[in-house]
Backbone as a chain_set.jsonl record, in Angstrom:
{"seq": "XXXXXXXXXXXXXXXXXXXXXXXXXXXXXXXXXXXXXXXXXXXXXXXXXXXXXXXXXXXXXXXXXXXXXXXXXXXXXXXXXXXXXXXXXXXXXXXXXXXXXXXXXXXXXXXXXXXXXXXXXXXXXXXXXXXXXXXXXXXXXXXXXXXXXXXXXXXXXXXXXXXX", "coords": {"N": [[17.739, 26.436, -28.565], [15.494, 26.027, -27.827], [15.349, 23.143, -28.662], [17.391, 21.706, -26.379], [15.35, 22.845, -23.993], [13.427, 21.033, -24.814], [14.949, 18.25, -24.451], [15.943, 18.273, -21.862], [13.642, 18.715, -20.154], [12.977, 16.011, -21.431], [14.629, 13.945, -20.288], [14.197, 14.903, -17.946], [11.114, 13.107, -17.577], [11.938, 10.761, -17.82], [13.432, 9.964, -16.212], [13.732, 7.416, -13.353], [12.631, 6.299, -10.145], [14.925, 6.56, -7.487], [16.36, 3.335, -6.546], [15.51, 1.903, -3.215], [18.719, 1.572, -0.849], [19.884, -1.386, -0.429], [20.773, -2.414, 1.795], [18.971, -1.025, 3.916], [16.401, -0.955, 5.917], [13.264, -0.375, 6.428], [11.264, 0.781, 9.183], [8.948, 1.599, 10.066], [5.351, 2.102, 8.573], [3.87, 4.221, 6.358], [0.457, 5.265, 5.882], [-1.329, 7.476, 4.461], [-4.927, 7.759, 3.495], [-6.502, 9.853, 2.212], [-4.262, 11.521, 0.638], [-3.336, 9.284, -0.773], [-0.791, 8.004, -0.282], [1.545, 5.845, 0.864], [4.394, 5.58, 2.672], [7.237, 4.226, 3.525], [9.785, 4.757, 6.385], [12.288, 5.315, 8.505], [13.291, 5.626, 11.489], [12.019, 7.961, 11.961], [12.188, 9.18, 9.812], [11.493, 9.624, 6.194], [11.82, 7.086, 4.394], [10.95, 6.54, 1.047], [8.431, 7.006, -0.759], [5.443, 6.398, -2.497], [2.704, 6.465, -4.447], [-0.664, 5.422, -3.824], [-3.462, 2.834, -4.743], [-6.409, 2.453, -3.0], [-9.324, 0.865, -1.064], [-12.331, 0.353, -3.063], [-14.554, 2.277, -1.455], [-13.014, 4.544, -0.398], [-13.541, 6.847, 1.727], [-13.711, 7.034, 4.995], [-13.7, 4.77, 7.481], [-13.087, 1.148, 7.924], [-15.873, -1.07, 8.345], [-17.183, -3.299, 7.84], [-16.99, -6.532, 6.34], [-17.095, -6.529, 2.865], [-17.455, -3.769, 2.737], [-15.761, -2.081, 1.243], [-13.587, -0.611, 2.283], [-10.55, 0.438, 3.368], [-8.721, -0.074, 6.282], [-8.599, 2.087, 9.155], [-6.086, 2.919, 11.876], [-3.239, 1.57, 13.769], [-1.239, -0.87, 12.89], [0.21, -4.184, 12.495], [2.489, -5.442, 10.112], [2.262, -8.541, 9.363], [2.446, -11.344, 8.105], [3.708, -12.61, 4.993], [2.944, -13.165, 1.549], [4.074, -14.917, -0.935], [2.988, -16.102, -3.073], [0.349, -15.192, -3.721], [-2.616, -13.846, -5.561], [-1.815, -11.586, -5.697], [0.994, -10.208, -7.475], [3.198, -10.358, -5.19], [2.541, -10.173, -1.631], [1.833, -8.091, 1.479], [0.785, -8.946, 4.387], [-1.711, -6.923, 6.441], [-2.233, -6.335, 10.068], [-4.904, -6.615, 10.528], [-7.91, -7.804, 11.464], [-8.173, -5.892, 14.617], [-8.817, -6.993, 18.011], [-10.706, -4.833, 19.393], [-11.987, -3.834, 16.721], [-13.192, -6.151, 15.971], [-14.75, -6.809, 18.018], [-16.288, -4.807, 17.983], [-17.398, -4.888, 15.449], [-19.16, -7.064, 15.816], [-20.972, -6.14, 17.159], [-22.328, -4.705, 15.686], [-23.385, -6.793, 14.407], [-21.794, -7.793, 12.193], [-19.622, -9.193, 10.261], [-16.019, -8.672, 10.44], [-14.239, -8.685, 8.331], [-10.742, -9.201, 6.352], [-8.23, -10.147, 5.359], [-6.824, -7.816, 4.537], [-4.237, -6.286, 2.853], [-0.999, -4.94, 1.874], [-0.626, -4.943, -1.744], [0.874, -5.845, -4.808], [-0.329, -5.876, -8.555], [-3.243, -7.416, -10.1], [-1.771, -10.99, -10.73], [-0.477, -11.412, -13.99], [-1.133, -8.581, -14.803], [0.553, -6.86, -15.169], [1.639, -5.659, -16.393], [-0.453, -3.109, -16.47], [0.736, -1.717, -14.85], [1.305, 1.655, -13.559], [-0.573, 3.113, -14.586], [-2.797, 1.528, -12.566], [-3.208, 3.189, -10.933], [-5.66, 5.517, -10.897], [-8.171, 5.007, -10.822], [-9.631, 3.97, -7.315], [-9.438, 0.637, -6.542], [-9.351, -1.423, -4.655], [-10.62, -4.578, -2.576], [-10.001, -3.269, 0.072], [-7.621, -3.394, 0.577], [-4.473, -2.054, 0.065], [-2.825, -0.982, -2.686], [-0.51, -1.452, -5.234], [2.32, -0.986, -7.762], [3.765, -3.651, -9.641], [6.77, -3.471, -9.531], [6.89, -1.841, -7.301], [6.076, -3.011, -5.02], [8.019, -5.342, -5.095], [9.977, -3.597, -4.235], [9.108, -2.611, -1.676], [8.431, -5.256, -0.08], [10.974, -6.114, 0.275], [11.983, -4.078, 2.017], [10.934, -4.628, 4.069], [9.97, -5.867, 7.179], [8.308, -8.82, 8.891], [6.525, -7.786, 11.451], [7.009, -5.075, 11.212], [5.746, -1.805, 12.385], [2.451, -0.549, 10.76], [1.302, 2.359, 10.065], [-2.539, 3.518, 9.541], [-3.918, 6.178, 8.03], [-6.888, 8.191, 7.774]], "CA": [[17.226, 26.599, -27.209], [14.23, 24.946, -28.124], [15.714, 21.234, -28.218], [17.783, 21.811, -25.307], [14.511, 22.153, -23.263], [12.819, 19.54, -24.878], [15.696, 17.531, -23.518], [16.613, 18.6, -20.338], [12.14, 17.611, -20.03], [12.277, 14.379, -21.417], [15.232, 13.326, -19.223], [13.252, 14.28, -16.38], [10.128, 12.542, -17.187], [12.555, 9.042, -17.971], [14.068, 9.648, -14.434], [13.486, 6.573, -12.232], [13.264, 6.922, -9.077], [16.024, 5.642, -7.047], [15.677, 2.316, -5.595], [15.985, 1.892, -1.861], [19.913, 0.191, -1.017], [19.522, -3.092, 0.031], [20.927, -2.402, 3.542], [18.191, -0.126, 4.324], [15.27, -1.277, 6.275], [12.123, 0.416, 7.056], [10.644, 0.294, 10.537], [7.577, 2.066, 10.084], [5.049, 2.285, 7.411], [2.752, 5.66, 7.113], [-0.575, 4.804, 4.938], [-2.16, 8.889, 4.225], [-5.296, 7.83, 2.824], [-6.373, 10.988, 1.508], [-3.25, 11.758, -0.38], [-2.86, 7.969, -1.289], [0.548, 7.626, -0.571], [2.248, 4.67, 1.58], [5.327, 5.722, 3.04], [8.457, 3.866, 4.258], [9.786, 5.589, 7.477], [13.59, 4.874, 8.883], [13.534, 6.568, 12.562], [11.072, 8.716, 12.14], [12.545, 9.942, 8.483], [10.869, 9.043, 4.702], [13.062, 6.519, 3.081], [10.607, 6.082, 0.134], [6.797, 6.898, -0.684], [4.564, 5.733, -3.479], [1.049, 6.333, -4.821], [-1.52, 3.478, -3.842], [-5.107, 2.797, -4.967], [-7.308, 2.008, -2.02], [-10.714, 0.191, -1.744], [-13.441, 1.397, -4.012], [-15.108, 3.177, -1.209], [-11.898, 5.003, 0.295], [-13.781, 7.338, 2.769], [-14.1, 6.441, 6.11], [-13.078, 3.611, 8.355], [-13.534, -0.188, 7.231], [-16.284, -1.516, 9.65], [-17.536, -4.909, 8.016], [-16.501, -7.511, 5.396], [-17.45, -6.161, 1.758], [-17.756, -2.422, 2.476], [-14.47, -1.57, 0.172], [-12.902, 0.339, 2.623], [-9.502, 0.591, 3.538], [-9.151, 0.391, 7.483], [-7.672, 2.772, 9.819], [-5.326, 2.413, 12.817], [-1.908, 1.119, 13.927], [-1.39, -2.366, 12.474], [1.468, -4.692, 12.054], [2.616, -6.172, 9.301], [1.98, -9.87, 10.054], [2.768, -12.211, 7.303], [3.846, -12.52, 3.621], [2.182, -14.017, 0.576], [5.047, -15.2, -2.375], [1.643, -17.16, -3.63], [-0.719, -14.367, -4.025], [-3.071, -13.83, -6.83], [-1.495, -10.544, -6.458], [2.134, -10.464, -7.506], [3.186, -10.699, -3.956], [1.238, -9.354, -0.77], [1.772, -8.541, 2.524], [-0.556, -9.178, 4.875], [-1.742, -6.222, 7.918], [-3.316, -7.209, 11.117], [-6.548, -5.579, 10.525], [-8.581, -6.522, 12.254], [-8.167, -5.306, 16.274], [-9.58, -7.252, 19.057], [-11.211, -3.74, 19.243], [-12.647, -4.109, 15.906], [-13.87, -7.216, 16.479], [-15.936, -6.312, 18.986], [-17.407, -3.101, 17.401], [-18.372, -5.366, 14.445], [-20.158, -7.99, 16.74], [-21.969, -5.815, 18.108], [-23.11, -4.345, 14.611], [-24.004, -8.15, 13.862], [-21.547, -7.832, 10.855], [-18.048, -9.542, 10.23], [-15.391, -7.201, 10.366], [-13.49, -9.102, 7.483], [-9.531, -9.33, 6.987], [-7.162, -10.296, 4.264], [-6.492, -6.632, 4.172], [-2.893, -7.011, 2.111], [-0.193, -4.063, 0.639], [-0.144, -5.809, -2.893], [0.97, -5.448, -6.491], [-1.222, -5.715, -9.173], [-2.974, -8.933, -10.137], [-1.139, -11.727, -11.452], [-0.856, -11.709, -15.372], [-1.936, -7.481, -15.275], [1.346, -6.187, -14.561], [1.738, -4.292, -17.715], [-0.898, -2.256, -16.339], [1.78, -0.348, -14.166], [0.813, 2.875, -12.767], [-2.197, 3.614, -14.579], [-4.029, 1.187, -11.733], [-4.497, 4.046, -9.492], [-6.595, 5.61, -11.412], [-8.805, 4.818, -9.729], [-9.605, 3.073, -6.091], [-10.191, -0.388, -7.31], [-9.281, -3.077, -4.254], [-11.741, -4.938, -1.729], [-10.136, -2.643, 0.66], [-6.388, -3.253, 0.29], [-3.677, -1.092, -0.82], [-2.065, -1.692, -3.962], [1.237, -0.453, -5.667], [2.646, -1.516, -8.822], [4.455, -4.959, -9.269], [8.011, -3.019, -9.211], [6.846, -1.055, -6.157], [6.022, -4.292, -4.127], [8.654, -5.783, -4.732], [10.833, -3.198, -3.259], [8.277, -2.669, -0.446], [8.628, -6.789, 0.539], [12.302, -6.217, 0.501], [12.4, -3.188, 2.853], [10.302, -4.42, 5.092], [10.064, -7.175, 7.437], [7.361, -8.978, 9.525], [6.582, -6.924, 12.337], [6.964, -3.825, 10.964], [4.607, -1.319, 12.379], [1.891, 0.104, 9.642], [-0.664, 3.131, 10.764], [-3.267, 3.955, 8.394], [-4.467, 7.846, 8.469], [-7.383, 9.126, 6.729]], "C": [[16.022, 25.683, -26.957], [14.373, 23.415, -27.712], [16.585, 21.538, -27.146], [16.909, 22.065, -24.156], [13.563, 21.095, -23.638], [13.435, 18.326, -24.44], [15.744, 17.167, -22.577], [14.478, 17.914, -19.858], [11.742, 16.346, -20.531], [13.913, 13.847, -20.689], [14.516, 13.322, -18.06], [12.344, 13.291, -16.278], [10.532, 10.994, -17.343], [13.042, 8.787, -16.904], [13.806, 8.219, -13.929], [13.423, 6.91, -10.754], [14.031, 6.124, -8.546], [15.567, 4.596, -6.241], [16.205, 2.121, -4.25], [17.376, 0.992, -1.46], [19.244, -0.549, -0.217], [19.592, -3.219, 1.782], [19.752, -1.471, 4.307], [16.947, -0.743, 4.471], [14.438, -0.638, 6.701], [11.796, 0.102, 8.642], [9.486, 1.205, 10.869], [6.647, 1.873, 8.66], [3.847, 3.646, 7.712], [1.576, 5.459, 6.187], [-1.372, 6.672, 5.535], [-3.66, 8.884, 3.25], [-6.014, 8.632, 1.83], [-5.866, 11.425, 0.344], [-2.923, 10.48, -0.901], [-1.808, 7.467, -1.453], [0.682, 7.199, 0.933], [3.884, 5.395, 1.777], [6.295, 5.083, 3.766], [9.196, 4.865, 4.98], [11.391, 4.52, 7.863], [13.781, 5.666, 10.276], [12.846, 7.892, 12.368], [11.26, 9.559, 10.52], [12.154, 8.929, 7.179], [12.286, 8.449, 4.188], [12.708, 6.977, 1.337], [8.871, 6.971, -0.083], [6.989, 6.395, -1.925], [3.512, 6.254, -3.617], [0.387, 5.109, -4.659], [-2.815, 3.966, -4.666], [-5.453, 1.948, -3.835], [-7.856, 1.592, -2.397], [-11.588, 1.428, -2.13], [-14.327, 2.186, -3.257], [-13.968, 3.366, -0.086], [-11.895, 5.742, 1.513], [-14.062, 6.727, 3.79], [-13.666, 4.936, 6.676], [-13.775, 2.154, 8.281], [-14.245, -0.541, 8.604], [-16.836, -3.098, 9.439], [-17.101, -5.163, 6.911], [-17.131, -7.083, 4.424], [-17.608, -4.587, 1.642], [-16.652, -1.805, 1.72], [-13.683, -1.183, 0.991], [-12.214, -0.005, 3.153], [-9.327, 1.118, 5.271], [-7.971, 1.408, 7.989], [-7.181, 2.856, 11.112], [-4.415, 2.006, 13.105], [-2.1, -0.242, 13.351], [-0.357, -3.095, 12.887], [1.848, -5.344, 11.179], [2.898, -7.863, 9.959], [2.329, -11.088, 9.481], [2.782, -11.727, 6.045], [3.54, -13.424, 2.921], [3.113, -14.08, -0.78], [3.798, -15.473, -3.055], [0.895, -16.131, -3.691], [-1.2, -14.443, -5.632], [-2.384, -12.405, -7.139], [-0.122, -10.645, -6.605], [2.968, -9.406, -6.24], [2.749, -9.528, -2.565], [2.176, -9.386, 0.725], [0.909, -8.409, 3.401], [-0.819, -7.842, 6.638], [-2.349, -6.924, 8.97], [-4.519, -6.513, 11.68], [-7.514, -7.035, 10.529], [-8.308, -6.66, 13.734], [-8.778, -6.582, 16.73], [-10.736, -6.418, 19.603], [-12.622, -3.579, 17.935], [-13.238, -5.468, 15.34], [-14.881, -7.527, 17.051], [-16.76, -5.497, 18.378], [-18.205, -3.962, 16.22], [-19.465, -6.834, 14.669], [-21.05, -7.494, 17.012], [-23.127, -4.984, 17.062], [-23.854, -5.443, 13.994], [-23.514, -8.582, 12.613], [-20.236, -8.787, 11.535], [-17.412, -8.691, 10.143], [-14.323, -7.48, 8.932], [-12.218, -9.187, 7.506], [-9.324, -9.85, 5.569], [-7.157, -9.246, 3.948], [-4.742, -7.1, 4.038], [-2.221, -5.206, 1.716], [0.223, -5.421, -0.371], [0.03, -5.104, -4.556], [-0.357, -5.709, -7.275], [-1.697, -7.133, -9.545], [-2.422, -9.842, -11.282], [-1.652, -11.638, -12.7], [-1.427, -10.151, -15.474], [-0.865, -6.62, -15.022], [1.97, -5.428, -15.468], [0.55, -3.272, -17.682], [-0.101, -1.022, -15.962], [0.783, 0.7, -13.405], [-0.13, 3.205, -12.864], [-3.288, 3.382, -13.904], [-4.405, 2.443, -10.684], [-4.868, 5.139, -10.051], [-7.842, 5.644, -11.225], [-8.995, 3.688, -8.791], [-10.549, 1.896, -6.529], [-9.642, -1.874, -6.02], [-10.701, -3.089, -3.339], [-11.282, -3.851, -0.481], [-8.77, -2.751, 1.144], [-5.322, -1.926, -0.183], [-2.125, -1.408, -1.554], [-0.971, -0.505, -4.989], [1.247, -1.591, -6.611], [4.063, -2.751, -8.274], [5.941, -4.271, -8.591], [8.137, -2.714, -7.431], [7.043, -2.289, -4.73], [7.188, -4.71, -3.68], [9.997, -5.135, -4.197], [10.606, -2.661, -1.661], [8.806, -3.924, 0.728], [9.803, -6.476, 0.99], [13.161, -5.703, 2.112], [11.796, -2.988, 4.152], [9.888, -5.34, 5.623], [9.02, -7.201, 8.601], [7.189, -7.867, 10.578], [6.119, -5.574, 12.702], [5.027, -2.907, 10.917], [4.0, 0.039, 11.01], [0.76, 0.973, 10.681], [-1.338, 3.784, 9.492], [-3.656, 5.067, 8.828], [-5.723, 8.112, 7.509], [-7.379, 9.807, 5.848]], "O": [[15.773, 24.863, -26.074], [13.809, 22.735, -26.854], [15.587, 22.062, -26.652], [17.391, 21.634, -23.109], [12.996, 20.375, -22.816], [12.734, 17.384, -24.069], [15.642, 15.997, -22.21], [14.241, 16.82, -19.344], [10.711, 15.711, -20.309], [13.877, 12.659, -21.008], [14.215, 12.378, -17.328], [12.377, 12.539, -15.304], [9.737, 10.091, -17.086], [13.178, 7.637, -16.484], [13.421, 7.818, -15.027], [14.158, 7.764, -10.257], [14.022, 4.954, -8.929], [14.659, 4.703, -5.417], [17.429, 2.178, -4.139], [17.306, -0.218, -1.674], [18.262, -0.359, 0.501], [18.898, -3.779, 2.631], [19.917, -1.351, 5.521], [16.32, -1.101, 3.474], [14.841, -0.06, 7.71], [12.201, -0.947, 9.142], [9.21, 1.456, 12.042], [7.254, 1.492, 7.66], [3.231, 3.957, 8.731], [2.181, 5.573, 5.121], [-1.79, 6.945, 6.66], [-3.761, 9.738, 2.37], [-6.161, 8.198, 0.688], [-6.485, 11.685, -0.688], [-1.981, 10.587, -1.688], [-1.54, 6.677, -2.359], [0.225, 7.78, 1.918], [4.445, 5.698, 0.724], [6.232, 5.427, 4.946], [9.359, 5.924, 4.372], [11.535, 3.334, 7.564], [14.629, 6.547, 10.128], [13.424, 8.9, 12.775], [10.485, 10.455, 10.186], [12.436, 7.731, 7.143], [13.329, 8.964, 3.787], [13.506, 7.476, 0.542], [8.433, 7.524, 0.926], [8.039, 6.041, -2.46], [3.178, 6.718, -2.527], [0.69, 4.024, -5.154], [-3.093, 5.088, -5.09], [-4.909, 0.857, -3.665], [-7.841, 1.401, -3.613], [-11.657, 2.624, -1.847], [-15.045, 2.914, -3.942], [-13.886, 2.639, 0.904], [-10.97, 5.689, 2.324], [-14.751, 5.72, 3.626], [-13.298, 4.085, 5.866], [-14.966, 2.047, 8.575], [-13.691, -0.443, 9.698], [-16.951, -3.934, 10.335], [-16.734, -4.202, 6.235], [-18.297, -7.075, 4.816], [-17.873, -4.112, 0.538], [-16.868, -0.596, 1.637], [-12.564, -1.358, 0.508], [-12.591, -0.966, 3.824], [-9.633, 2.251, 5.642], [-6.848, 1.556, 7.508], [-8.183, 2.883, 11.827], [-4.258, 1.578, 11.962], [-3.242, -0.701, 13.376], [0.164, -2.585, 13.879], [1.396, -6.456, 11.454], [3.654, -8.159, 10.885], [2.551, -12.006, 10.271], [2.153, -10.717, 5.73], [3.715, -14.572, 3.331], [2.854, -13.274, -1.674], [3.695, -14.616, -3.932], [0.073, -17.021, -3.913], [-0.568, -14.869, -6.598], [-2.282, -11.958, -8.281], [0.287, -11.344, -5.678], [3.242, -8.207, -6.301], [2.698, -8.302, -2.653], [2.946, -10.28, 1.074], [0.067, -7.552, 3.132], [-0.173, -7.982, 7.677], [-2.926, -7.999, 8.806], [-4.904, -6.069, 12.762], [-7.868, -7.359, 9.395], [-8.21, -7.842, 14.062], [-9.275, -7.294, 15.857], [-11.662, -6.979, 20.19], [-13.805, -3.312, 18.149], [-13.694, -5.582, 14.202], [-15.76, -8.328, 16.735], [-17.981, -5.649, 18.35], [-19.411, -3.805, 16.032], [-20.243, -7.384, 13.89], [-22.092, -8.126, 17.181], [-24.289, -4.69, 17.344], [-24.78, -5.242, 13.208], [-24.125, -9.37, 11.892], [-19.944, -9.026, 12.707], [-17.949, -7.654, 9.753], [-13.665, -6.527, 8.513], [-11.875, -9.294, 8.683], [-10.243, -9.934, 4.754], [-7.527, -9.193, 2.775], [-4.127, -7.893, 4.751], [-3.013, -4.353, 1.316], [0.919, -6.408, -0.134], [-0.54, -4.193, -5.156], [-1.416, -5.751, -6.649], [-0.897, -8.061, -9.42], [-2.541, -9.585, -12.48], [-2.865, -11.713, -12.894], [-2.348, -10.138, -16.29], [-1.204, -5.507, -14.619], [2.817, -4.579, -15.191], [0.41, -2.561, -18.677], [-0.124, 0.128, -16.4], [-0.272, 0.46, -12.818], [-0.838, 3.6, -11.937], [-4.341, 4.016, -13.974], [-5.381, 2.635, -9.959], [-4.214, 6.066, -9.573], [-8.51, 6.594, -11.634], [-8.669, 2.555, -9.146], [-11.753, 1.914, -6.783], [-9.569, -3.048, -6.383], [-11.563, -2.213, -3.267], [-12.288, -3.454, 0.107], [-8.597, -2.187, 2.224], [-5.731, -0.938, -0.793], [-1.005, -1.801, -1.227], [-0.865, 0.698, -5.231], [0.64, -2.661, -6.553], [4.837, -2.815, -7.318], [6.246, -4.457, -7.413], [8.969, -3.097, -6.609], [7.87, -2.339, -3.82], [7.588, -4.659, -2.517], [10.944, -5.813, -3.798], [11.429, -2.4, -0.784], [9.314, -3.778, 1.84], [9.888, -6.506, 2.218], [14.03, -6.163, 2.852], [11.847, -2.075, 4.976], [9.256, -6.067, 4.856], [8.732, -6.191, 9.243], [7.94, -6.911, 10.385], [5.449, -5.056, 13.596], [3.983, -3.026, 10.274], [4.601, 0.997, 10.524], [-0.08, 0.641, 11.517], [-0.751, 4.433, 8.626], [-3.81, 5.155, 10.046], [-5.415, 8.254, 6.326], [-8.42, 10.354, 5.485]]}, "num_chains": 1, "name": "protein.A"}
């Protein structure tokens, strides 16, 4: 009885999870930063989630260039980076016209190359253990695998809202 649940528990924990089919495109993305999970959305229904690591200061709403934090608001995914230092990125459109303004008027930059990216090039035998803790400039980062079924499932355009 014994090895028959030691079994039946190490099959689970070798599981994979299933990878998204190929024909299946996202058209939303849901960023919960709180719970740290990125969600792919198909008509209003979860294809996919993930665990991310945010920037190193995760609370609260990114207002200028170096504060760590991870912004919040509707976005769009805007461009893709094959070339990244991180093994590959895509790029949000943080920041607003909105937030633009607000950080003018603070006398700061509001910054930008906010990216969903893998881990960085040459660290990708870290895997999962990066979130661990919240370690980008203010990005949100998923393991190389994850990315690259992220990139796949999801094409310019595609609207991203970040949540608290």
């Amino acid at each position: 009885m014994l090895i028959a649940v030691f079994i039946r528990c190490n099959r689970r924990s070798d599981r994979q999870p299933e990878p998204i089919p190929k024909e299946i495109r996202a058209d939303y993305i849901l960023v919960e930063k709180s719970a740290r999970r990125l969600s792919l959305l198909r008509d209003g229904v979860a294809i996919k989630s993930y665990q991310v690591a945010l920037g190193s200061a995760p609370v609260g709403n990114k207002q200028q260039e170096g504060d760590n934090r991870t912004p919040e608001g509707i976005y769009k995914i805007d461009r893709r980076n094959e070339k990244s230092k991180f093994h590959l990125s895509l790029h949000i459109s943080y920041p607003t016209p909105a937030e633009i303004k607000a950080a003018r008027q603070l006398g700061v930059s509001p910054g930008g190359d906010i990216m969903i990216h893998g881990l960085p090039n040459g660290l990708g035998y870290i895997g999962d253990s990066h979130r661990l803790t919240d370690w980008t400039a203010g990005c949100i980062a998923v393991t190389n695998e994850e990315i690259e079924e992220i990139w796949a499932a999801v094409a310019d355009g595609t609207v991203i809202e970040i949540r608290p």
